[in-house]
C-alpha atoms as one frame of an Amber mdcrd trajectory, in Angstrom:
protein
  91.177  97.989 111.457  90.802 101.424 109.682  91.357 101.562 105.479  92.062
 104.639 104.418  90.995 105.180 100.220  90.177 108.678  99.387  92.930 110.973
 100.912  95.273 110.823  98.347  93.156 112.165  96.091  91.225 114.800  97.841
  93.670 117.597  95.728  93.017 116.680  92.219  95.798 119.327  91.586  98.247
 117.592  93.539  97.772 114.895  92.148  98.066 116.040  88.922 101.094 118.047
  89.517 102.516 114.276  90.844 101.264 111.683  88.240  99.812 113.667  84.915
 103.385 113.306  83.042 103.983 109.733  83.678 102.325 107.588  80.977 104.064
 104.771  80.707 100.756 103.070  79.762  99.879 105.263  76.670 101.665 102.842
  73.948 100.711  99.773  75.315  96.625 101.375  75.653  97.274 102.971  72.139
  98.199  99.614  70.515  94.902  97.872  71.634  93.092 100.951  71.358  93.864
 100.614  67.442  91.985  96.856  66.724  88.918  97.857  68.863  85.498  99.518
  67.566  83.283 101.203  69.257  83.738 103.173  72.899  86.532 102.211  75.250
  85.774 102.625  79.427  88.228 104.023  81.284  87.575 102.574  84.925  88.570
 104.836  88.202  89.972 106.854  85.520  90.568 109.768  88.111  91.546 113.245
  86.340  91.456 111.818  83.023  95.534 111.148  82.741  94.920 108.087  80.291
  91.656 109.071  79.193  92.227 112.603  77.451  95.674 111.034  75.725  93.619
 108.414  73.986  90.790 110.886  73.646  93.321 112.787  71.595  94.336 110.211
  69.524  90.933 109.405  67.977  89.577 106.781  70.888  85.947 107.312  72.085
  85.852 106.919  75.850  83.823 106.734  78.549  85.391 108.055  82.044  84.244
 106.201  85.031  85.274 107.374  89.075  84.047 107.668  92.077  85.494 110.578
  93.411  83.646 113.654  92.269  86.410 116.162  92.733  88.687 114.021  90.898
  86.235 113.796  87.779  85.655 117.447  87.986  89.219 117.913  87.184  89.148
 115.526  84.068  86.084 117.539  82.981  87.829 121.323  83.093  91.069 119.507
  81.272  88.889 117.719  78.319  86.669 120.542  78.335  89.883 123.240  77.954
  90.411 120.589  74.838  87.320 120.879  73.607  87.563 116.539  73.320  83.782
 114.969  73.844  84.867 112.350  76.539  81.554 111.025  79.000  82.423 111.488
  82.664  80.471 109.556  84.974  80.684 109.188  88.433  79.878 105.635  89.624
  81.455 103.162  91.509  83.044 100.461  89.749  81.396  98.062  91.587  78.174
  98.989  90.617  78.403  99.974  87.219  75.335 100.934  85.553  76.363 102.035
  81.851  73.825 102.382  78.982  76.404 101.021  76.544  78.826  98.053  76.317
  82.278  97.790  75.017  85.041  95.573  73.573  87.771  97.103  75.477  87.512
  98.162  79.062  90.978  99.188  81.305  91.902 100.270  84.285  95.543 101.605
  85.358  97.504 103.481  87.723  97.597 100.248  89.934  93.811 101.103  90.836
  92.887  97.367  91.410  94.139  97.971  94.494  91.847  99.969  95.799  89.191
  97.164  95.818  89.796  95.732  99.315  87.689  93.055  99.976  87.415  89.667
  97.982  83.836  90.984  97.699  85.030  94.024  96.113  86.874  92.492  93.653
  84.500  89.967  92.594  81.971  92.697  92.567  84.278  95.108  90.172  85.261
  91.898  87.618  80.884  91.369  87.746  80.503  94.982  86.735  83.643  94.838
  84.217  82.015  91.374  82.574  78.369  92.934  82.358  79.907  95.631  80.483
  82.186  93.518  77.538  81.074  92.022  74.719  82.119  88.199  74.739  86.064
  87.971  73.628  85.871  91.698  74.722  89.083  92.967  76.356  89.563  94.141
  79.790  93.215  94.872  81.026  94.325  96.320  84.227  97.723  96.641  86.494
  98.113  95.555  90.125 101.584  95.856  92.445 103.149  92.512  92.442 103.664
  91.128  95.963 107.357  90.771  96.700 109.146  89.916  99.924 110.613  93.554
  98.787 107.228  95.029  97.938 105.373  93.816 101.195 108.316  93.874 103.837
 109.095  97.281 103.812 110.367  99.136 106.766 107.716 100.566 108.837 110.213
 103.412 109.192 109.675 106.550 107.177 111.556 106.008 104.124 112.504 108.778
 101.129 110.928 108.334  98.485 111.706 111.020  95.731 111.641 114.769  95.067
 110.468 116.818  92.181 109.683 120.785  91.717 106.147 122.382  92.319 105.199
 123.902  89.192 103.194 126.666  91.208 105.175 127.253  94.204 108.614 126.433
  93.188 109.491 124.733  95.981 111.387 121.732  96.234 108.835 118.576  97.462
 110.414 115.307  99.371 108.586 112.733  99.791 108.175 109.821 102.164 106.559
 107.009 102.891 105.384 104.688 106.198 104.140 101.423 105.396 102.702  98.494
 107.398 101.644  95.742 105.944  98.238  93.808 107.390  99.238  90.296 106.688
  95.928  88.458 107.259  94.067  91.105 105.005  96.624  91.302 102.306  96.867
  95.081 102.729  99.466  97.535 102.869  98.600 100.838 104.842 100.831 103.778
 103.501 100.947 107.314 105.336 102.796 109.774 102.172 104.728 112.531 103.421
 105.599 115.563 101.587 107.757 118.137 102.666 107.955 121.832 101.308 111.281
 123.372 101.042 111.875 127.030  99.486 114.893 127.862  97.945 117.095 128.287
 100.688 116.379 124.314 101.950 114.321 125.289 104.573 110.764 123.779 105.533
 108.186 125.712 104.996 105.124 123.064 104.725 104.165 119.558 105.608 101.277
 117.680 104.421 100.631 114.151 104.340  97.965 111.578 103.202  96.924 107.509
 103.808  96.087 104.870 101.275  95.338 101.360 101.867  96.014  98.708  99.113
  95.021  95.077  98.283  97.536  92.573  97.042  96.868  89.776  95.754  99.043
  87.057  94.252  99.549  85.658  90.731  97.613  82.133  90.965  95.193  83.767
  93.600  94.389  86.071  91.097  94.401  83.535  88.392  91.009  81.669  90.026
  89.437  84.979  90.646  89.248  85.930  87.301  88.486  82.419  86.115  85.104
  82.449  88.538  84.176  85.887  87.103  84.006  84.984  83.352  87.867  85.839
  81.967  90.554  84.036  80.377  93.770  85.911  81.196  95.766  86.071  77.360
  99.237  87.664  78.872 100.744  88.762  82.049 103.440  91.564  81.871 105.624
  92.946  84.489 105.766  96.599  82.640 104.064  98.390  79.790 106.861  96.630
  77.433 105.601  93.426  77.641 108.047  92.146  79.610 107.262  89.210  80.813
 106.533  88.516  84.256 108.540  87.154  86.562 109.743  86.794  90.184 111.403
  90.179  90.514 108.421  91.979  88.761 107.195  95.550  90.178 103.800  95.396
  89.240 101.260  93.147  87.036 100.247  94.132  83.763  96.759  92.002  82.917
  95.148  91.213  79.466  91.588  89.174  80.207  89.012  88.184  77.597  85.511
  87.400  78.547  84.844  84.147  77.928  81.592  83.614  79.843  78.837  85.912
  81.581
């Protein structure tokens, strides 16, 4: 079986151009961003689309990816904004930080990216060597629904917005098959360039591969790697979770090394 991880963010600008308006998050970060002291981490934090918002309200972060293009990206924006955020590029499995902090997070669903129950144990390891005891960590993962996980394996529109560059009008769609004994869904993205008069004029698409894992599955993993879990959410409201829920907001405290 092939996982695909890294194609979908290969063009930091298209990504950007995508996801950098939608920050649903920013509150909700903001709120627990205001009772913490000292720097907040920002894990798999990509082109910095939560970490230059708090950056600009006053927070003192620490940027943490893998993908070098992708951090290269956050480092032209925060530079442009002359904000004094530290980019590293690790993995999160690894991490290897000279500092610690009460408040780590990680969002844009990027739990998912971990695909392997060593993976995950691995990245909550590196997240509890990093917080201070009662430290917060919080994080969002898909929730998997029948409706989330049984998708058609059918190419399926998705949406459509406006390049800001090219003008052209951008469908896209999705494939998705879902790998049932390694609870991960394998998603081919298409996008499709149209110009003005509705014609095609470019294709492109990527793959992702993402882990889901359910509520009480996730519930012992975090026990065994140090965390209480405070609240579950099913948005950035605080809505709480429940059987039609979208994705899983988390809010762990580290309660043992």
């Amino acid at each position: 079986m092939v996982f695909y991880n890294f194609e979908e963010y290969d063009d930091p600008i298209l990504y950007d151009k995508e996801n950098e308006l939608y920050m649903p998050e920013l509150p909700f970060l903001l709120k627990w961003a205001s009772n913490m002291q000292g720097t907040i981490i920002d894990l798999a934090c990509g082109t910095g689309r939560m970490t230059i918002p708090l950056a600009k309200n006053g927070c003192k972060l620490i940027g943490v990816d893998i993908h070098e293009g992708m951090l290269n990206e956050a480092r032209k924006k925060a530079t442009h904004l002359a904000l004094p955020i530290e980019w590293v590029k690790q993995d999160c499995t690894t991490l290897n930080l000279p500092a610690k902090s009460n408040f780590i997070y990680s969002v844009g669903n990027a739990f998912q990216h971990f695909l392997t129950n060593q993976s995950q144990d691995d990245l909550l390891a590196s997240v509890n060597k990093h917080l201070e005891i009662d430290g917060i960590f919080i994080f969002s993962t898909r929730f998997p629904s029948v409706e989330e996980l049984l998708q058609p394996s059918t190419k399926e529109y998705w949406r459509t917005y406006t390049d800001s560059d090219t003008h052209y009008i951008v469908d896209l769609y999705t494939i998705s098959h879902y790998d049932s004994l390694n609870q991960i869904q394998q998603y081919t993205t298409i996008r499709k360039y149209k110009n003005i008069d509705g014609q095609i004029v470019d294709e492109k698409s990527t793959k992702i591969s993402l882990r889901y894992v359910f509520p009480k599955e996730m519930e012992r993993m975090l026990l065994g790697n140090g965390f209480e879990i405070a609240a579950v959410y099913q948005d950035w409201n605080e809505t709480p979770a429940t059987n039609d829920s979208y994705e899983l907001i988390y809010v762990c405290k580290k309660i043992s090394k």
